[in-house]
N, C-alpha and C positions, 0 to 999 in steps of 0.2 A: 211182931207181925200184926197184932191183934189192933195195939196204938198208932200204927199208921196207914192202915185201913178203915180203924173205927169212924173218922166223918165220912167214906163214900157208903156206908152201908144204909145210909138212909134214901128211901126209891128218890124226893124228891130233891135232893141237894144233888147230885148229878149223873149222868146216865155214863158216864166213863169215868175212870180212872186215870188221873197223869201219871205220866213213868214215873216220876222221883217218887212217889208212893209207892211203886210195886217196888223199887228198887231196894227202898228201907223195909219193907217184905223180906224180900228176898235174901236181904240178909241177914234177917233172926231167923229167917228157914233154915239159911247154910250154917248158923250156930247152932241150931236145934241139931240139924242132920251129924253135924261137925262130934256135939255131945253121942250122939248114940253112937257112932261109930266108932268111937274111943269108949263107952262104955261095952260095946258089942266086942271090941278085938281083944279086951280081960278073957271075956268069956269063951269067944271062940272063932282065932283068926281066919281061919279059910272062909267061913260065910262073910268076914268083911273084907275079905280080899275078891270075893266073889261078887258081892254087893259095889263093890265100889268099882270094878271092872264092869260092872252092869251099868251103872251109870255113866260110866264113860264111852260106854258103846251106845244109850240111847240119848246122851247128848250129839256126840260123832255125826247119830244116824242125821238127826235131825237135822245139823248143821249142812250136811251135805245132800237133803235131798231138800225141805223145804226152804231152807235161808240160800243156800248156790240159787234154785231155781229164781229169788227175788233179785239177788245180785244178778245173776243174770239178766235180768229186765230190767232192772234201773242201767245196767251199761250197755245196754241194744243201741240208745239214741248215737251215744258216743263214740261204739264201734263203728257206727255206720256213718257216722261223719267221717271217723279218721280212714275208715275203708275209700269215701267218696274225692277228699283230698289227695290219698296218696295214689287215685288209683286216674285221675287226671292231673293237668298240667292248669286246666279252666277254673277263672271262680265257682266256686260252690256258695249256695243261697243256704246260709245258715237262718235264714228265720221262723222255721219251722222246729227249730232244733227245742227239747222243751224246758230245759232248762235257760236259768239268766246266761245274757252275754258274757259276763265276764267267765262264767266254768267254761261254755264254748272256746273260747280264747287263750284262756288258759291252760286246756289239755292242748289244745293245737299245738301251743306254743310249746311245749314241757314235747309230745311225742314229733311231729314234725313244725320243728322250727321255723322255717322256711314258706311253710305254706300259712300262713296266718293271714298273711298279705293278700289270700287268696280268698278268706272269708267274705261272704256280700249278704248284708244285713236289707233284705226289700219285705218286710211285714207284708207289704201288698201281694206278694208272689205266697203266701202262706194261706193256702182254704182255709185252714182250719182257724187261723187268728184273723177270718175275718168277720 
């Protein structure tokens, strides 16, 4: 853990961390954690049976109340396109949409097939891209 966070700990070399660093973190943590809890269930199973239920329920939590909430917001744009095609027969003005064209295109294409045809790419008709 300590060797692949040892270069960000200096203030001026960088104000963030990239993932692949926390990642090799992260997993001398899980050997660390991995060691005691095999050194802990010698001693005395039910607290690592407790322990590791514990953990699994404050991962869980996490999972389902702040990671849903993000997934949900990254797929709002999405839903609300495939809401807007399935929900007329009319082109819909995909240029508002905030991802690149091609994801647009290709969820359309993958949930309705059909309606792709009905995408209309007008940047000018978009406030916000302009």
């Amino acid at each position: 853990m300590v060797l692949a966070l040892l270069p960000y700990s200096f203030l001026t070399y960088s104000t963030a961390i990239p993932s692949r660093q926390t990642y090799l973190a992260s997993a001398g943590l899980a050997m660390l954690v991995g060691l005691a809890f095999v050194l802990l269930r010698k001693r005395n199973s039910r607290l690592t049976t407790a322990l590791a239920v514990l953990a699994i329920v404050v991962n869980m939590s996490y999972v389902w109340t702040k990671k849903r909430g993000q997934f949900l917001a990254r797929a709002a744009p999405t839903e609300s396109l495939i809401y807007s095609l399935a929900s007329t027969d009319k082109p819909v003005n995909a240029a508002c949409f905030p991802l690149i064209r091609i994801v647009a295109e290709d969820t359309v294409r993958f949930t309705l097939p059909d309606a792709v045809d009905r995408l209309v790419w007008k940047p000018e008709d978009c406030p916000a891209k302009r």
